[in-house]
Residue frames relative to the residue before (quaternion, step in Angstrom):
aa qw qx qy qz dx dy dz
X 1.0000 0.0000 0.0000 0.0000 0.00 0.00 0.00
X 0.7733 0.3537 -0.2613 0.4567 3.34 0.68 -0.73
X 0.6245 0.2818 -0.5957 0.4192 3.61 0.81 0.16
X 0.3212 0.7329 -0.5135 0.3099 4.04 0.61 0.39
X 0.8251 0.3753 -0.1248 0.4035 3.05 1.01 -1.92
X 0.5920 0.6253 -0.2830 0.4225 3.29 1.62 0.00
X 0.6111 0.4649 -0.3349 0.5461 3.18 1.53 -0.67
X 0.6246 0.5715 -0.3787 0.3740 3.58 0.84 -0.34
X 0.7122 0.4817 -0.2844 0.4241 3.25 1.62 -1.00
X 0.8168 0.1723 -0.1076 0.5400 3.36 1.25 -0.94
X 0.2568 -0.8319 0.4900 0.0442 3.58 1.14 0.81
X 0.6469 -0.5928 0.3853 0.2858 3.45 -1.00 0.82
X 0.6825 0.2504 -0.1304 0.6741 3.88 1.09 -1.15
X 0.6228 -0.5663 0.3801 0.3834 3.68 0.47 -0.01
X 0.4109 0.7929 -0.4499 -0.0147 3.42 1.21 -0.66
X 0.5322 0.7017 -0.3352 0.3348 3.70 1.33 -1.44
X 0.7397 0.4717 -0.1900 0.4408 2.85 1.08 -1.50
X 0.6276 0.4946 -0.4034 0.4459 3.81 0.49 -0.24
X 0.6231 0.4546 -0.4236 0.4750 3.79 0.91 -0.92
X 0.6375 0.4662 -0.5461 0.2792 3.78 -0.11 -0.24
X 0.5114 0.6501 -0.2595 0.4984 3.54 1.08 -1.18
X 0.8042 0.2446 -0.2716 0.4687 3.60 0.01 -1.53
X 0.6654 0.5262 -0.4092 0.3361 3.77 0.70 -0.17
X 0.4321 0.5480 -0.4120 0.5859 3.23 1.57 -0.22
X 0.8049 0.2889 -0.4099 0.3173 3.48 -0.07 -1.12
X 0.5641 0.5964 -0.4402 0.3637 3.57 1.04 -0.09
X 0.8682 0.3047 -0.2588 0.2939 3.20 0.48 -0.60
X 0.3881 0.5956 -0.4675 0.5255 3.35 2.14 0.50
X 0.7112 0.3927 -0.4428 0.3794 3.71 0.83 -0.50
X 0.4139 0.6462 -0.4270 0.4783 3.60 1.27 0.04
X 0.6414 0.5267 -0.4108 0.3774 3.49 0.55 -1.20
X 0.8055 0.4667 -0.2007 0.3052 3.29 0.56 -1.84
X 0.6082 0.6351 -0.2546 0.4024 3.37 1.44 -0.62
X 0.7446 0.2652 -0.2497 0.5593 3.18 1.25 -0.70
X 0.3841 0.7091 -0.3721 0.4596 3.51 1.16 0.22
X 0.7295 0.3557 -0.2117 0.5446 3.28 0.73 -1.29
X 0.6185 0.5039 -0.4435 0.4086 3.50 0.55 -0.43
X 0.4402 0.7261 -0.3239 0.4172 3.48 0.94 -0.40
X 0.7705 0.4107 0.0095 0.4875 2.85 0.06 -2.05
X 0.6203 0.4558 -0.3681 0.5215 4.09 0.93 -0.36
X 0.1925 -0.6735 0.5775 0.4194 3.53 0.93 -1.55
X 0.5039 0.5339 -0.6571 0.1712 3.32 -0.26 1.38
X 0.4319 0.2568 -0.5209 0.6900 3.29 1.55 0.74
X 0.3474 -0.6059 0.7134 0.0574 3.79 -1.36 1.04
X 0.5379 -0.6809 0.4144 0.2743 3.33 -1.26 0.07
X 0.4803 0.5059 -0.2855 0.6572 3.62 -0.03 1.17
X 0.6185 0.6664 -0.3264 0.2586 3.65 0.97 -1.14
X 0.2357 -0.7879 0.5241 0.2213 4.08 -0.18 0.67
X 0.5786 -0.6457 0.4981 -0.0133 3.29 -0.85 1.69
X 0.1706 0.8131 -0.5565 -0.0090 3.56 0.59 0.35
X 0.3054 -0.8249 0.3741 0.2939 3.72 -0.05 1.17
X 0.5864 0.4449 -0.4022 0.5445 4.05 1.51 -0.51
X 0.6578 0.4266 -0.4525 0.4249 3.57 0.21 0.72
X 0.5671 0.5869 -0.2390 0.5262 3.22 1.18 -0.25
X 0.7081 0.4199 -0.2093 0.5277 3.56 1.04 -1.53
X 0.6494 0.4491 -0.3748 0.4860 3.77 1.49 -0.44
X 0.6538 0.6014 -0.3081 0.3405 3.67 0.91 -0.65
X 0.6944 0.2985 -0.0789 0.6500 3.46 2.12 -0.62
X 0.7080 -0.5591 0.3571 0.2421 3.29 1.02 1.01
X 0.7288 0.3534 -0.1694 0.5615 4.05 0.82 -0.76
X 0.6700 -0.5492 0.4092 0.2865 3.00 -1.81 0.42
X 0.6737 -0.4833 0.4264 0.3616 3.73 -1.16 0.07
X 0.5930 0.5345 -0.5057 0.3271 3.65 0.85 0.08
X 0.6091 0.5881 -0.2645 0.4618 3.55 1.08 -0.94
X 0.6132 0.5037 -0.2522 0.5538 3.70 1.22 -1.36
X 0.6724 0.3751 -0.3279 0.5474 3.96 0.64 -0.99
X 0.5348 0.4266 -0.5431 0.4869 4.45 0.66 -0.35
X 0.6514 0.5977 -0.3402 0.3205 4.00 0.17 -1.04
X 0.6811 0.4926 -0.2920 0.4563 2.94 0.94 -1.31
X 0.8031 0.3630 -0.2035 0.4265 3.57 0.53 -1.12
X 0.3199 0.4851 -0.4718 0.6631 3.79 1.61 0.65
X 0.7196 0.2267 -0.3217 0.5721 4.42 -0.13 -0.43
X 0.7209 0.3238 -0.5282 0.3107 3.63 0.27 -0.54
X 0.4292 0.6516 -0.3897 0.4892 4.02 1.34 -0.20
X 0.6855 0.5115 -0.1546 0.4945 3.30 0.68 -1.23
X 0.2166 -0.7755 0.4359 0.4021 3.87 1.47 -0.43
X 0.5964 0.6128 -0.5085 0.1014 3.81 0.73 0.03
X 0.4625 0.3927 -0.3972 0.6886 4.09 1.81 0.17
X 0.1689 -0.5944 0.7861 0.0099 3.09 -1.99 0.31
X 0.1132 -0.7887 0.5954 0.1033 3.67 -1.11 0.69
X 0.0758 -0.7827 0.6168 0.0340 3.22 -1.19 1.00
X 0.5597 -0.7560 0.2677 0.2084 2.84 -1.51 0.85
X 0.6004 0.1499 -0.2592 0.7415 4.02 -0.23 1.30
X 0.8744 0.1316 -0.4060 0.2308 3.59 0.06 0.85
X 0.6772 -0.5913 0.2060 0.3864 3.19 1.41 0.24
X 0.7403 -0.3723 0.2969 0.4745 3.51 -1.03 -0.66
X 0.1038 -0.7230 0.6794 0.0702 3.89 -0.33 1.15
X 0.3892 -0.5217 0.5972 0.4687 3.64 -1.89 0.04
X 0.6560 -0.5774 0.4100 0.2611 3.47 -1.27 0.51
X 0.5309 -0.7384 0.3492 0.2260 3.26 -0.68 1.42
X 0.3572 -0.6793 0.4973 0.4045 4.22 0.10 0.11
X 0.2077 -0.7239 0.6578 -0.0120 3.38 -0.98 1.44
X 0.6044 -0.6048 0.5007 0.1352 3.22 -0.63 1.30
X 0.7015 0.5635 -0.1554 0.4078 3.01 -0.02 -2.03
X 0.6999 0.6762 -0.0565 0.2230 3.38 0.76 -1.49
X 0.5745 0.5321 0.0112 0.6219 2.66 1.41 -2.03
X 0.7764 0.3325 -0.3171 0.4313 3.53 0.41 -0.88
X 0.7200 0.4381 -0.3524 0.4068 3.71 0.64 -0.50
X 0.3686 0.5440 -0.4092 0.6331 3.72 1.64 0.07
X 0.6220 0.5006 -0.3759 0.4703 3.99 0.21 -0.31
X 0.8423 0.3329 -0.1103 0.4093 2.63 -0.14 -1.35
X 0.6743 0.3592 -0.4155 0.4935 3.62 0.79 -0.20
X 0.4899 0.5077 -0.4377 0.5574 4.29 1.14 -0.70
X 0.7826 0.3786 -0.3616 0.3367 4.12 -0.09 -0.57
X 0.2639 0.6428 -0.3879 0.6056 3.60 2.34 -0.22
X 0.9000 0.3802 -0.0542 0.2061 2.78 -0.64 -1.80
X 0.4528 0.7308 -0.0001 0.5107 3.21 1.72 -0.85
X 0.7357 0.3896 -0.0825 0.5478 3.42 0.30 -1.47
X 0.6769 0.5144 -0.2588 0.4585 3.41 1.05 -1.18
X 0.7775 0.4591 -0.2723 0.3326 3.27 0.60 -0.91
X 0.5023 0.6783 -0.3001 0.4445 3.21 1.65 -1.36
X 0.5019 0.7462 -0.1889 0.3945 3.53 1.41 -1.71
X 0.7220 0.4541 -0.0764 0.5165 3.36 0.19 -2.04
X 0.7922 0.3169 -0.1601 0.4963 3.88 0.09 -1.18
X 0.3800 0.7232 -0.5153 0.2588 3.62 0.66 0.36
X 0.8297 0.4447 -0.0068 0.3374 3.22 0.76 -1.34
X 0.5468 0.5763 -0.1934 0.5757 2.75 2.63 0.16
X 0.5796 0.5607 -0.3097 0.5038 3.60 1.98 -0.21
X 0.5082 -0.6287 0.5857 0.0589 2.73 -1.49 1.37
X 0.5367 -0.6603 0.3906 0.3512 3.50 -1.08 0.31
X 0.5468 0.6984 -0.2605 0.3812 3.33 1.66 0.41
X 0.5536 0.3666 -0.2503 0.7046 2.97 2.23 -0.93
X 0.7338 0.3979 -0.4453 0.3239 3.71 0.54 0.57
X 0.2601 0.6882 -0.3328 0.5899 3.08 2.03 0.50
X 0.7510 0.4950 -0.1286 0.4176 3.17 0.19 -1.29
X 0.6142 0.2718 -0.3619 0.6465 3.72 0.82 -1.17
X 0.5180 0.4644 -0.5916 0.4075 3.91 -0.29 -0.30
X 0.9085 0.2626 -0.2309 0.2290 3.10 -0.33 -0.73
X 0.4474 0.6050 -0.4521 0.4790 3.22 1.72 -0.18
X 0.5118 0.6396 -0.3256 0.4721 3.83 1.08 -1.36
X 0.8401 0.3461 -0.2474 0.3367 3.44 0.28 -1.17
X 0.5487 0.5004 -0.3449 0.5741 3.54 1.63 0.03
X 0.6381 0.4434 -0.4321 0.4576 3.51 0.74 0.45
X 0.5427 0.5745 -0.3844 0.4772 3.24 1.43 -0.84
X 0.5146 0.6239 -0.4037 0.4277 3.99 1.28 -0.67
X 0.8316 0.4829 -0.1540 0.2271 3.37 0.77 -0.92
X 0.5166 0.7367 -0.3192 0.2977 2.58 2.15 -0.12
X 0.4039 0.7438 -0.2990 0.4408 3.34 1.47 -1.04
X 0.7688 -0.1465 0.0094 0.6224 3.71 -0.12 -1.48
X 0.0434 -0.8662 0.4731 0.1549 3.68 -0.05 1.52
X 0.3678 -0.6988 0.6078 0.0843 3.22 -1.93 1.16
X 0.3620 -0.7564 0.4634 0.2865 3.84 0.35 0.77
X 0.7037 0.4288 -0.3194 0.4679 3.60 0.79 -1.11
X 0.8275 0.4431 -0.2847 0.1945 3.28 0.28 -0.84
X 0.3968 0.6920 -0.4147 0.4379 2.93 2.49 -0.44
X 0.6516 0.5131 -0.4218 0.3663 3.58 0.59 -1.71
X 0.4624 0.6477 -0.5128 0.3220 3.41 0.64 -1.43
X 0.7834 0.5293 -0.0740 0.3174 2.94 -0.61 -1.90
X 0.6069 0.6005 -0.1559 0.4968 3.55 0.82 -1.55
X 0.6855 0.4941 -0.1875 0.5007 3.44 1.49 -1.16
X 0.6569 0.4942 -0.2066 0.5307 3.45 0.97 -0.86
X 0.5305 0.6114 -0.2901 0.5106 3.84 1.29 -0.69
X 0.7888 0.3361 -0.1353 0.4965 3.54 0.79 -1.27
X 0.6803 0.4032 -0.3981 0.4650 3.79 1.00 -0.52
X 0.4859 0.6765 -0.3545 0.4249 3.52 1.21 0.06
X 0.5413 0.5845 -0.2059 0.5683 3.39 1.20 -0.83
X 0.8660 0.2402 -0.0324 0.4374 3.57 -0.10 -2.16
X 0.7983 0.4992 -0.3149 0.1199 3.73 0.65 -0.46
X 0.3855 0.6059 -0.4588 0.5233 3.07 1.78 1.30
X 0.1674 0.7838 -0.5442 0.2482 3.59 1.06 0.45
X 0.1733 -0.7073 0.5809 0.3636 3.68 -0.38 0.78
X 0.6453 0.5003 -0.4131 0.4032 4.19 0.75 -0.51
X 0.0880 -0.9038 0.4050 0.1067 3.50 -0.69 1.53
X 0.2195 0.5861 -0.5178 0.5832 3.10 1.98 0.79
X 0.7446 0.4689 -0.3073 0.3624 3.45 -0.23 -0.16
X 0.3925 0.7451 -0.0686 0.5349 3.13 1.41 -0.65
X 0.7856 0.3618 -0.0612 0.4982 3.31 0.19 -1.72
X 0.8268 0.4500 -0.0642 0.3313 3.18 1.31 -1.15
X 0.4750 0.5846 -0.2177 0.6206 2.82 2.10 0.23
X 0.6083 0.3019 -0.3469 0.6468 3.90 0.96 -1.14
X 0.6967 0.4855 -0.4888 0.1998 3.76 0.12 -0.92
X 0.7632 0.2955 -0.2697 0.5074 3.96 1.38 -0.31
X 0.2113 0.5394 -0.5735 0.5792 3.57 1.76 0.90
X 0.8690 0.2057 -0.2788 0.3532 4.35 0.26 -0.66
X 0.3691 0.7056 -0.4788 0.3696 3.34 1.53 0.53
X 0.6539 0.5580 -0.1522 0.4878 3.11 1.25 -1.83
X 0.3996 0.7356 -0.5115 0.1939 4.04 0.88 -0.83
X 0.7529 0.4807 -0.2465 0.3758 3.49 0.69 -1.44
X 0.7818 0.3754 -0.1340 0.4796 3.72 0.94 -1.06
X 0.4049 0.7386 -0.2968 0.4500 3.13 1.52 -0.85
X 0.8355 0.3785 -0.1100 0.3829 3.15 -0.08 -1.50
X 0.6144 0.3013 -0.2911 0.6685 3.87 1.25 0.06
X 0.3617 0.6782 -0.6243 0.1394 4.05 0.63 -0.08
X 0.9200 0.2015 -0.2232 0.2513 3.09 0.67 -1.42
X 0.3680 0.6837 -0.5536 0.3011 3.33 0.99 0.89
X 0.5807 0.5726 -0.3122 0.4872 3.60 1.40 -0.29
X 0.7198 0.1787 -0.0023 0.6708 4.01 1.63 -0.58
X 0.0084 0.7692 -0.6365 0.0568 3.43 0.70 0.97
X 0.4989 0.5821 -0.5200 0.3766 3.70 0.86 -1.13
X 0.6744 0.5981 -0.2533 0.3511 3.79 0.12 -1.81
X 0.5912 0.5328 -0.4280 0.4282 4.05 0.97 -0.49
X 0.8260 0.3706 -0.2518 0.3422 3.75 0.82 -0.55
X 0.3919 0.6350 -0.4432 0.4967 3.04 1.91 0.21
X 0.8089 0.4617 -0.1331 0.3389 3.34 0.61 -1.57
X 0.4581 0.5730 -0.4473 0.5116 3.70 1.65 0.31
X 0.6664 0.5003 -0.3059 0.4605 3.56 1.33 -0.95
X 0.6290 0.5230 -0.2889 0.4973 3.51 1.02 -0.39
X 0.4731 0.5436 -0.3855 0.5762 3.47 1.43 -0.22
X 0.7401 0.4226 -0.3068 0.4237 3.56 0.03 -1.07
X 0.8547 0.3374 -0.2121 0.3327 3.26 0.95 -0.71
X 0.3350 0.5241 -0.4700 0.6262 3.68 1.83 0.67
X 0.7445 0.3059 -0.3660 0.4671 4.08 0.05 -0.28
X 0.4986 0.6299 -0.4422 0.3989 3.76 0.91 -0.17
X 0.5820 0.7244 -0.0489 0.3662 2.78 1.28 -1.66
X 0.7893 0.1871 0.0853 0.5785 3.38 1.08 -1.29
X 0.3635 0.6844 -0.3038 0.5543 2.88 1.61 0.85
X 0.8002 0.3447 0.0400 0.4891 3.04 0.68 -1.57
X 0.4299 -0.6685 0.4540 0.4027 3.58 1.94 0.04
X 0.0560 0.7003 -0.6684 0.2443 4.13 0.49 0.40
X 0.5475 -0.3662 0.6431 0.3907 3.37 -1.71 1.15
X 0.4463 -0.6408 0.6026 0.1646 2.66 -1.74 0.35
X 0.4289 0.6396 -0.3387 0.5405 3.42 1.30 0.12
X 0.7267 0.3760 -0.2872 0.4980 3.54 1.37 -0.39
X 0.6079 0.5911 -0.2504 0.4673 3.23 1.53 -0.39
X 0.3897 0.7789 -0.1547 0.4664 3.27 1.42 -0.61
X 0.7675 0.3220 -0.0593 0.5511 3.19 0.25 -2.35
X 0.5972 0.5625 -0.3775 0.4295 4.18 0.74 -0.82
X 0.7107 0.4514 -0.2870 0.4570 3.31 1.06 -1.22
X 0.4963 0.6869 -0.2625 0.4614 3.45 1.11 -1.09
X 0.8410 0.4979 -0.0370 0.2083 3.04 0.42 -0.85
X 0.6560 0.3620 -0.1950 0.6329 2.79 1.54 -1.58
X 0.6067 0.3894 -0.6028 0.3418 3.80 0.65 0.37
X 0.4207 0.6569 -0.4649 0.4187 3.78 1.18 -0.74
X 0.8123 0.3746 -0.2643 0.3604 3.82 0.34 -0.88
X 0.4059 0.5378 -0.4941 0.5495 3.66 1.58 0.04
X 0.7178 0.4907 -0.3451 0.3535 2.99 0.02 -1.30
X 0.7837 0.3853 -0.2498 0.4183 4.16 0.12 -1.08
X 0.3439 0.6067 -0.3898 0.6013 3.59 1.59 -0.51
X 0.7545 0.4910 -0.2631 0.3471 3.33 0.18 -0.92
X 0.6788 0.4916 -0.2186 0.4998 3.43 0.77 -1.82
X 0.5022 0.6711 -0.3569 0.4124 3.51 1.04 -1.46
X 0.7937 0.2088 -0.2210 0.5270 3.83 0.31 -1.28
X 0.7417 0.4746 -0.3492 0.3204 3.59 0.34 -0.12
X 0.6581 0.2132 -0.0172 0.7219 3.61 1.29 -1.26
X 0.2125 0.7739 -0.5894 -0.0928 3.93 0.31 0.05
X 0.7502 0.3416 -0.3832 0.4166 3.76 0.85 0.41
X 0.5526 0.5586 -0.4660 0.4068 3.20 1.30 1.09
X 0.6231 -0.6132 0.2575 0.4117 3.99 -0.76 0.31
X 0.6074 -0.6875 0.2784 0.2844 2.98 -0.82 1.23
X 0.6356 -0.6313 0.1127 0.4298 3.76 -1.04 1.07
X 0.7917 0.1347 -0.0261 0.5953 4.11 1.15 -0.85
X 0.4477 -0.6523 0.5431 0.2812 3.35 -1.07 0.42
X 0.4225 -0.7004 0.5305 0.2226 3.60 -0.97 0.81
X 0.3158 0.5679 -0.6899 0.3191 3.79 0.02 1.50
C-alpha cells in the first residue's frame, strides 16, 4: 500500500503531482467566473446555480464547480437550500448595514493611524486616483467608480503600522464585495459628494490635522455612503450611524 501511495505522490513523470495543482486551478477559475457573474448581476440574487451548467459552460467536471461553490457559499455570497440547490444570496439589508458601520469604525482608525506615515507621493497618488473618478462622473460606471474608490482609500489606510487592523478592514472591504460593488448604482447622486470628501480627508493629512479629525472625516464619509443608501432604500427607517 504504501509503495502505491508513493507512486501516486511522487509518480515517475510527475503526473500525480500536476493533477492536484491543475484541480486547484480549475476550481479557483470556477470561483472567479461565477464570482464575477455575481458581482456584474447576471446571476441576480435568488438566482439557482445549477452546478452541470456551470461544469459545461467551463469545460470541467462538477467537482471543481461544487469546491467554488462552497468557497462563495463560505464567503456568504451562494446559499443552499434544501430540494433546490445552490441559490445566489439574497441582499440582507441588515447585513450591509452592520458591515458599514463597522468598515467606517475600522476605517477611520486606520486611515487615522497611517496618516503620518504618507509620503507626498501616496498623496499624489490619491489625488489622482480621486481625479479619475471625478472622470467617471460625466459617463458614470458604478463598478469602476467603486473600483477606483477602492484604490483611493487603500492608498490612505495601507501604511497602518497596526496589522490586526489591517486584516480587519480588507476582511469587511470582502464582505461588502458582493453589494458593495452595485451600492453606487442605487446612489449614483452620493459619487460626487464622496470625490469631495476625498479631497477633503487628504487636505486633512496634508496639513498634519489631529488625527482625531482625520479619523471623524474618514469615519464619516463611509457613515454617509452607507445612509445615502438606507435613505433610498428604507427612507423611513433611522439613518445607518450617528455623526459623533
Amino acid at each position: 500500500m504504501s509503495t502505491v501511495r508513493q507512486g501516486r505522490t511522487s509518480g515517475g513523470d510527475g503526473s500525480a503531482e500536476r493533477a492536484e495543482p491543475s484541480a486547484q486551478s480549475k476550481s479557483q477559475r470556477a470561483y472567479h467566473w461565477v464570482k464575477d457573474r455575481i458581482a456584474r448581476q447576471e446571476y441576480t440574487p435568488g438566482y439557482r446555480l445549477v452546478l452541470g451548467t456551470i461544469a459545461g459552460e467551463l469545460d470541467m467536471s462538477v467537482v471543481p464547480v461544487r469546491e467554488a461553490i462552497r468557497q462563495l457559499e463560505a464567503e456568504g455570497l451562494v446559499t443552499f437550500e434544501r430540494n433546490v440547490g445552490a441559490r445566489v444570496s439574497m441582499v440582507d439589508d441588515s447585513k450591509y448595514r452592520f458591515s458599514m458601520q463597522a468598515l467606517s469604525i475600522l476605517e477611520g482608525a486606520a486611515t487615522a493611524l497611517a496618516a503620518r506615515r504618507l509620503t507626498t507621493e501616496d498623496l499624489r497618488r490619491a489625488r489622482e486616483v480621486n481625479a479619475l473618478m471625478i472622470e467617471t462622473l460625466d459617463y458614470f460606471d458604478p463598478r469602476a467608480f467603486t473600483r477606483l474608490n477602492q484604490e483611493f482609500h487603500s492608498t490612505l489606510f495601507e501604511k497602518c503600522a497596526n496589522p490586526r487592523l489591517l486584516e480587519l478592514v480588507e476582511a469587511e472591504w470582502g464582505r461588502l464585495g458582493h453589494l458593495r460593488d452595485s451600492t453606487f448604482s442605487f446612489v449614483p447622486g452620493r459619487a460626487q459628494e464622496s470625490v469631495q470628501e476625498h479631497e477633503d480627508i487628504v487636505n486633512l493629512i496634508e496639513k498634519g490635522a489631529p488625527l482625531g479629525d482625520i479619523e471623524k472625516a474618514a469615519r464619516r464619509h463611509r457613515s454617509a455612503t452607507l445612509d445615502a443608501y438606507m435613505i433610498h432604500e428604507h427612507p423611513d427607517e433611522v439613518l445607518g450611524l450617528p455623526a459623533f
